[in-house]
C-alpha positions in Angstrom: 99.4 120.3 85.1 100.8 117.4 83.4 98.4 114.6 82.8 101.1 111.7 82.9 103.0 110.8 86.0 105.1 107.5 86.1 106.1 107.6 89.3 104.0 107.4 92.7 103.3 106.2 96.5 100.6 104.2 97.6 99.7 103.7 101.1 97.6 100.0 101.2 95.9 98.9 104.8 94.0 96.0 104.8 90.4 96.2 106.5 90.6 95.0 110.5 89.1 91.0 110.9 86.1 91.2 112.8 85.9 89.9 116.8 85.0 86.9 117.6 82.0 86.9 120.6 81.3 85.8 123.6 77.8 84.4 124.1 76.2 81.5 126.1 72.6 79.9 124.7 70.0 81.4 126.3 66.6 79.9 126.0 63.9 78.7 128.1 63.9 75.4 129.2 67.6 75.1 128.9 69.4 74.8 132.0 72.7 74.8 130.3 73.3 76.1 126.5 77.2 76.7 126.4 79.0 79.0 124.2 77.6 79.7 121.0 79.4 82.8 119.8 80.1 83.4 116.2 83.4 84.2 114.4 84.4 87.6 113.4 84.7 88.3 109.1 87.9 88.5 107.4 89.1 92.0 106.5 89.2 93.0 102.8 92.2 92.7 100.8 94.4 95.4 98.7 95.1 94.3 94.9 96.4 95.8 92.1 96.0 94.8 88.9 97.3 95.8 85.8 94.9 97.1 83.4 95.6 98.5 80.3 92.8 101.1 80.1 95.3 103.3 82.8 97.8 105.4 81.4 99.8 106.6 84.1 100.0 107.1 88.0 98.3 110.3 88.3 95.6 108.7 90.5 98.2 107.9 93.1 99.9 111.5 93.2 97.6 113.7 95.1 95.5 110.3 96.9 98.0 107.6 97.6 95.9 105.7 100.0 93.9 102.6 99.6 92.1 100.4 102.4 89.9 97.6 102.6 86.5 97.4 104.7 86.8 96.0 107.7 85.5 92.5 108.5 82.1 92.5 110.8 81.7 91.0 114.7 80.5 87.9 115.2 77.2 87.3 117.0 75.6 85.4 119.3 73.8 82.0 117.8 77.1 81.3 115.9 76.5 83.8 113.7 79.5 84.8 111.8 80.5 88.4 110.8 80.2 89.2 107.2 83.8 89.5 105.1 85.3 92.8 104.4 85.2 94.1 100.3 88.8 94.0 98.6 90.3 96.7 96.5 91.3 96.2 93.8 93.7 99.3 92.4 93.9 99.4 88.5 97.6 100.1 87.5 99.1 101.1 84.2 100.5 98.0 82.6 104.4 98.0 83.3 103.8 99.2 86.8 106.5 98.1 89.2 106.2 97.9 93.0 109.5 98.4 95.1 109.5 98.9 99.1 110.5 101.3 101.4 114.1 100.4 101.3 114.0 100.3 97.6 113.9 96.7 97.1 111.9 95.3 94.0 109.0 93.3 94.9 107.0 92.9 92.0 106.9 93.5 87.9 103.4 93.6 86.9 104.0 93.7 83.0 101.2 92.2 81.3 97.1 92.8 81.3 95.4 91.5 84.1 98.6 90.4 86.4 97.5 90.8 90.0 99.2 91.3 93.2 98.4 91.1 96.8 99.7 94.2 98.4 98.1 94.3 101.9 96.1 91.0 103.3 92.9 91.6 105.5 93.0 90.7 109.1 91.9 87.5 109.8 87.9 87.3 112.0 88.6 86.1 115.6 87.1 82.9 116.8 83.8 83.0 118.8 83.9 81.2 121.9 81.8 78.3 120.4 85.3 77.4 118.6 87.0 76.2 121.9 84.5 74.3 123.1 86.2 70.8 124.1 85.7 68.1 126.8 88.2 70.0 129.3 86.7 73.4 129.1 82.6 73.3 128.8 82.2 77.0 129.5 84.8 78.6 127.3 84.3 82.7 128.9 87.3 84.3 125.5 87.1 84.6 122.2 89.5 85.7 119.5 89.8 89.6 118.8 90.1 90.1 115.1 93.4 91.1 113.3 94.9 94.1 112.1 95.4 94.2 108.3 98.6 94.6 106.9 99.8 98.2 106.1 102.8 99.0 103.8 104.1 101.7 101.4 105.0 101.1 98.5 106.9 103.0 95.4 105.2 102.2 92.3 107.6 102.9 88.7 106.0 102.7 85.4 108.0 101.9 83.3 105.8 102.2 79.3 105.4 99.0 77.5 105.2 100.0 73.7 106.4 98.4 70.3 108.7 101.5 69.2 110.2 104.1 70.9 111.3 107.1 69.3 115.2 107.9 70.4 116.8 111.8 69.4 118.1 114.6 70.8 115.2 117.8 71.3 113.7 119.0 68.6 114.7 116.5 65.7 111.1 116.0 65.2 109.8 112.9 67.2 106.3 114.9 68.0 105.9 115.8 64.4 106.5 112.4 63.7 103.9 110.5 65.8 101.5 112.9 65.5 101.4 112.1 61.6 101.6 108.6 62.0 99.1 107.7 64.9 95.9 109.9 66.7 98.5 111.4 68.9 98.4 115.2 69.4 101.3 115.8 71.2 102.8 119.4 72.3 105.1 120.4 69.1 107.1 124.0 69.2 110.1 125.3 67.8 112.3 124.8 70.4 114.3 122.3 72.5 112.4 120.0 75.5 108.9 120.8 74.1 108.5 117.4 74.9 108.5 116.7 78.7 106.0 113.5 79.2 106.3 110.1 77.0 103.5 110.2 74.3 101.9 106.7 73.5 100.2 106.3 69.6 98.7 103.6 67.9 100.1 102.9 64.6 97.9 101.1 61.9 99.9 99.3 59.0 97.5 98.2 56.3 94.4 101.2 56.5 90.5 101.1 57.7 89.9 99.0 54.9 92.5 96.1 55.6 90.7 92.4 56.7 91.9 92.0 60.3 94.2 90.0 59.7 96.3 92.1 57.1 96.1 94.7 59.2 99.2 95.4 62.5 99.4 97.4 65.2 102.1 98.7 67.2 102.6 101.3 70.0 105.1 104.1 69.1 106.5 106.3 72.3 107.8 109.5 72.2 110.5 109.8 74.1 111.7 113.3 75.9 115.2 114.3 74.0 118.0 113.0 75.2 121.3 114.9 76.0 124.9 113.6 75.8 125.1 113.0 79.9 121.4 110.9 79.9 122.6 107.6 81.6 124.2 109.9 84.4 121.2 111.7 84.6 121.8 114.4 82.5 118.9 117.0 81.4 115.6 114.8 81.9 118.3 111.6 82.5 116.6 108.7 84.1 113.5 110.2 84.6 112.6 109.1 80.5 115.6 106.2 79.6 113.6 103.7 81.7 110.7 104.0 79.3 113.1 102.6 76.6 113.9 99.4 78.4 110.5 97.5 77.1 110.4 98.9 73.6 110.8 95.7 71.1 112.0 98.3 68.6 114.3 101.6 68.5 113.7 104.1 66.0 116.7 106.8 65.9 116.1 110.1 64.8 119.4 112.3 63.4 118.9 115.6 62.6 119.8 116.5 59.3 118.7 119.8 59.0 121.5 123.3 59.1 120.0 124.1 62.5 121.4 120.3 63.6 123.4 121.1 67.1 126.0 118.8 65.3 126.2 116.4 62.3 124.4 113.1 62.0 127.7 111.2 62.7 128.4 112.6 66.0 124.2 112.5 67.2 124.1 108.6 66.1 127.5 108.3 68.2 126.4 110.2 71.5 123.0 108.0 71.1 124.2 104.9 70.9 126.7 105.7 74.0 124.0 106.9 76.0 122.1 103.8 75.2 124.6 101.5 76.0 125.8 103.4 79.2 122.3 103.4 80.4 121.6 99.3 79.6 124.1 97.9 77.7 121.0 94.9 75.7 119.4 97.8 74.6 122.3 98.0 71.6 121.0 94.5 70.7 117.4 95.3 70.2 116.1 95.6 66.1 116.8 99.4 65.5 116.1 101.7 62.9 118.0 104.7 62.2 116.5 107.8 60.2 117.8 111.3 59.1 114.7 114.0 60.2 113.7 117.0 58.5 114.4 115.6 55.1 112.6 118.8 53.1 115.5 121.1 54.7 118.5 118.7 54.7 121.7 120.0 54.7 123.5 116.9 55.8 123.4 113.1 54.3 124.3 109.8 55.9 125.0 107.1 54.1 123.0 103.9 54.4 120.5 106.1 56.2 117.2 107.2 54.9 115.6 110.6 54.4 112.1 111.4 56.0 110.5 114.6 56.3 106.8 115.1 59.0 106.4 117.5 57.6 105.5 116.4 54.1 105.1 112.7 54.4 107.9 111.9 52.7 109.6 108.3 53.4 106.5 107.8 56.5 105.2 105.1 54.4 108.1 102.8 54.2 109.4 103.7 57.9 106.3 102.6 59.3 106.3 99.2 57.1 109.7 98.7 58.3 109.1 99.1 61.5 105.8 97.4 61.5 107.7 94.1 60.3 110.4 94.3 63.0 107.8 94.7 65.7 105.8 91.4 64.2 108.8 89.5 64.1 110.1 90.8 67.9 106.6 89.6 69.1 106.8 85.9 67.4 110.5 85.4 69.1 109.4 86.5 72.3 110.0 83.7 74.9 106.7 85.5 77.0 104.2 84.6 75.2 100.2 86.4 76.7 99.8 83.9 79.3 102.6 84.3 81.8 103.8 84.2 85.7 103.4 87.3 87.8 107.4 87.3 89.1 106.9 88.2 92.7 111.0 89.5 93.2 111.0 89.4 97.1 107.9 87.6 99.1 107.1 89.0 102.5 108.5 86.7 105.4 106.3 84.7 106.9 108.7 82.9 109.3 108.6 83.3 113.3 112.1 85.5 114.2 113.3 86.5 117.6 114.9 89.9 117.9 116.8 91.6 121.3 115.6 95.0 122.2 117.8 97.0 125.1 120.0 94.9 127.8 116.4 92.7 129.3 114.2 92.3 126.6 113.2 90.2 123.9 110.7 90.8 120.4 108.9 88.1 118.8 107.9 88.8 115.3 105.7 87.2 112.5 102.3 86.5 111.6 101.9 83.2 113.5 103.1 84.4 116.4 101.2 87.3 116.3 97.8 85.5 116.0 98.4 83.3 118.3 98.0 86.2 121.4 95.4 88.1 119.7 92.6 87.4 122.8 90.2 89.7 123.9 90.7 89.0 127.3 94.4 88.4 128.0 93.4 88.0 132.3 91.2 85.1 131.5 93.4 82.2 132.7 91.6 79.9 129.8 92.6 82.5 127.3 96.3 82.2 128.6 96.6 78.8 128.8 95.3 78.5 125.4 98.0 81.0 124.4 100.8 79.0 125.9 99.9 75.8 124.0 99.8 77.3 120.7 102.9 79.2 121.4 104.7 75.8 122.3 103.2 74.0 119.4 104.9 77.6 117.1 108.0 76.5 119.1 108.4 80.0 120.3 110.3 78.8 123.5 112.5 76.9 121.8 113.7 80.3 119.4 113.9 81.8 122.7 116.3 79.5 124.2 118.5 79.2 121.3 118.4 83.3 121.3 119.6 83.4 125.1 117.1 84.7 126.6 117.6 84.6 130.4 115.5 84.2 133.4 113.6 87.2 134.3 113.9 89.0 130.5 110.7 90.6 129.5 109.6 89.0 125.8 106.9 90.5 123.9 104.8 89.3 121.1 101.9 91.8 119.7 100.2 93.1 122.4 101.3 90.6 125.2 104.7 91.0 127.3 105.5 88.1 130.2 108.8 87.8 132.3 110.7 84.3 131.0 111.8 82.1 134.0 113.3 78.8 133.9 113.6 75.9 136.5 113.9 71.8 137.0 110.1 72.0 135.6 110.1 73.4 132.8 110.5 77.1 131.1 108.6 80.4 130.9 105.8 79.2 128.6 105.0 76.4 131.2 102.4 76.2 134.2 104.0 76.8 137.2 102.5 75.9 140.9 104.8 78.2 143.0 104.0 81.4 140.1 99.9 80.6 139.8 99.9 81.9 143.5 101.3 85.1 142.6 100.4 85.7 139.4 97.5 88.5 140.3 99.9 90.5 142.8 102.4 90.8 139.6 99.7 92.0 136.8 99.1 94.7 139.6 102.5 95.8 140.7 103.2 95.6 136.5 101.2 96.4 134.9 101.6 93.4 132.6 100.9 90.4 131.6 103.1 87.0 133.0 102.6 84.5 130.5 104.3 81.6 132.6 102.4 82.6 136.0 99.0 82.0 134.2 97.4 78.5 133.4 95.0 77.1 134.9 92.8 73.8 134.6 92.9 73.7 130.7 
């Protein structure tokens, strides 16, 4: 089973927010406490972080999912719960996040970048919290939010100094196996290679001060095929791993097994190249004739190297060495650099139709505002309406058309919308007070506008 995946799901749920409580002083010698119930915790958060000690997404292949601890109940004595722990999800450096639909959210391309990729349910408010000169003997409290759950596509996409660009079997394995610690899979015959190999190349020896010394990353990339950029033979699967590479090192074969002379490989390359991303013609390239012990071909301009005996690896790997230094000192990015978050999650309040009578209202704010324990508690409803009006929720409605008698729901609450000379359906009403009980029975339901009370 192959050790190196670059491309994977992840499931992230943020933990639950604890629930607020409901709890009255109770001590001797106290006629009359009031509320003194404690919040709820926050739920844990989902991260991921780029970390450069991860080399590919095989932790994600056969266990995709990744949740935060839930946030604990608040207590009596104002006692608030305890936060939930956040997750934090190492990725390989390079990793890219895209949504369901395929929509890029987030390029995490440098060590330590973070990204929050599902938020912890907020901890609901204890009843202590709405306490006020109008209501001494608050009976609700706040039930604790639902994290946010998403998947997600995750792309890795390598981040090395060098890649190594040829058709199968020119002798890119040999290559970075004699020039770095790699021990990559090398046969005699075509697509030996199937996963990108990453080595460590050291100009300058063990014995070089720190300072004389460079390193760069060499990839080997899987052969490429005339037909690549349409997805030819391993296609897109392996180009993408060229995007990042500050340096291109072509391989030509020149040996009497070549499938065709160095002219035509370079020409077919290049094309493929292009096709694929047309910049990647403009990066510093290097182009090299392979197998240079059994040549039966020459290019001019182009060198000779052979693996297999060492001969030319000196000077290609200076060469390349000073194109990667110089690629890194022109480099607008510099180590310290913004995370680029492509596409933000919405935050804002939207109003949605659903079937001929009924009406959604989405978005966090919204949301919150109706998460109550007790949604029959006529406190807990008026509270509901005036932070509803204060979102400007009936307002969206009435721009939206919503008409008398429509049933809107937002979360787990649904009320019937009326309008009249006194106001609309998130107002108090006299004339639907008095019948407000009769219609959560025949419902089944809640009627936001039928239930205020003395608030």
């Amino acid at each position: 089973m192959s050790t190196f995946v670059d491309g994977a799901q992840l499931h992230a749920k943020g933990g639950n927010g604890g629930a607020g409580c409901v709890s009255f002083r109770r001590e001797a010698h106290v006629a009359k406490g009031g509320p003194d119930g404690g919040d709820g915790g926050k739920g844990g958060d989902v991260w991921l972080e780029a970390d450069h000690n991860q080399a590919s997404l095989l932790g994600f292949r056969d266990h995709p999912f990744r949740r935060g601890t839930d946030g604990q109940h608040g207590t009596s004595k104002r006692q608030h719960g305890a936060r939930g722990k956040d997750v934090v999800v190492g990725v390989p450096v390079g990793t890219m996040v895209y949504d369901a639909n395929g929509q890029l959210l987030v390029d995490l391309r440098g060590p330590g970048d973070r990204w929050l990729a599902a938020e912890g349910g907020l901890g609901g408010q204890g009843n202590a919290r709405f306490l006020s000169n109008q209501r001494r003997a608050p009976a609700f409290a706040e039930q604790g939010e639902a994290g946010e759950e998403f998947w997600y596509d995750l792309v890795l996409k390598l981040n090395a100094d060098v890649a190594l660009i040829g058709f199968p079997n020119v002798g890119k394995s040999t290559l970075i196996s004699r020039v770095s610690a790699a021990r990559p899979k090398i046969a005699d015959y075509p697509f030996t290679t199937l996963v990108p190999n990453l080595g460590v190349v050291r100009v300058g020896g063990r014995a070089a001060r720190p300072g004389d010394a460079t390193e760069f990353v060499m990839a080997d990339i899987p052969g490429l095929i005339e037909g690549a950029a349409e997805g030819r033979g391993l296609g897109h699967d392996f180009l993408r791993h060229v995007e990042r590479a500050r340096v291109l090192c072509v391989l030509l074969d020149l040996s009497e097994g070549a499938p065709m002379t160095p002219e035509e490989q370079l020409e077919i390359l290049l094309r493929e190249l292009g096709d694929y991303q047309a910049d990647l013609l403009e990066r510093p390239r290097v182009v090299v004739g392979s197998k240079g012990d059994v040549a039966a071909y020459e290019l001019e301009g182009v060198r000779s190297i052979s693996a297999v005996t060492g001969e030319g690896l000196d000077a290609l790997v200076g060469e390349l060495a000073g194109l990667v230094s110089r690629a890194r000192a022109s480099e607008a990015e510099a180590l310290e650099h913004e995370v680029v978050v492509h596409r933000p999650m919405p935050e804002a309040i939207t109003v949605r139709r659903e079937g001929e009578t009924g009406w959604v209202v989405e978005g966090r704010a919204a949301t919150r505002a109706v998460r109550f324990q007790d949604l029959t508690d006529d406190q807990a409803l008026a509270e509901i309406v005036h932070r509803l009006k204060e979102l400007g929720v009936d307002r969206l409605l009435t721009r939206a058309g919503v008409r008398e008698g429509d049933v809107v729901t937002i979360g787990t609450l649904s009320f019937e919308w009326w309008r009249d000379d006194g106001g609309t359906g998130l107002d108090r009403g006299e004339h639907h007070r008095a019948t407000r009980r009769e219609r959560l029975a025949r419902h089944g339901r809640l009627d936001l506008d039928e239930s205020n009370d003395e608030s």
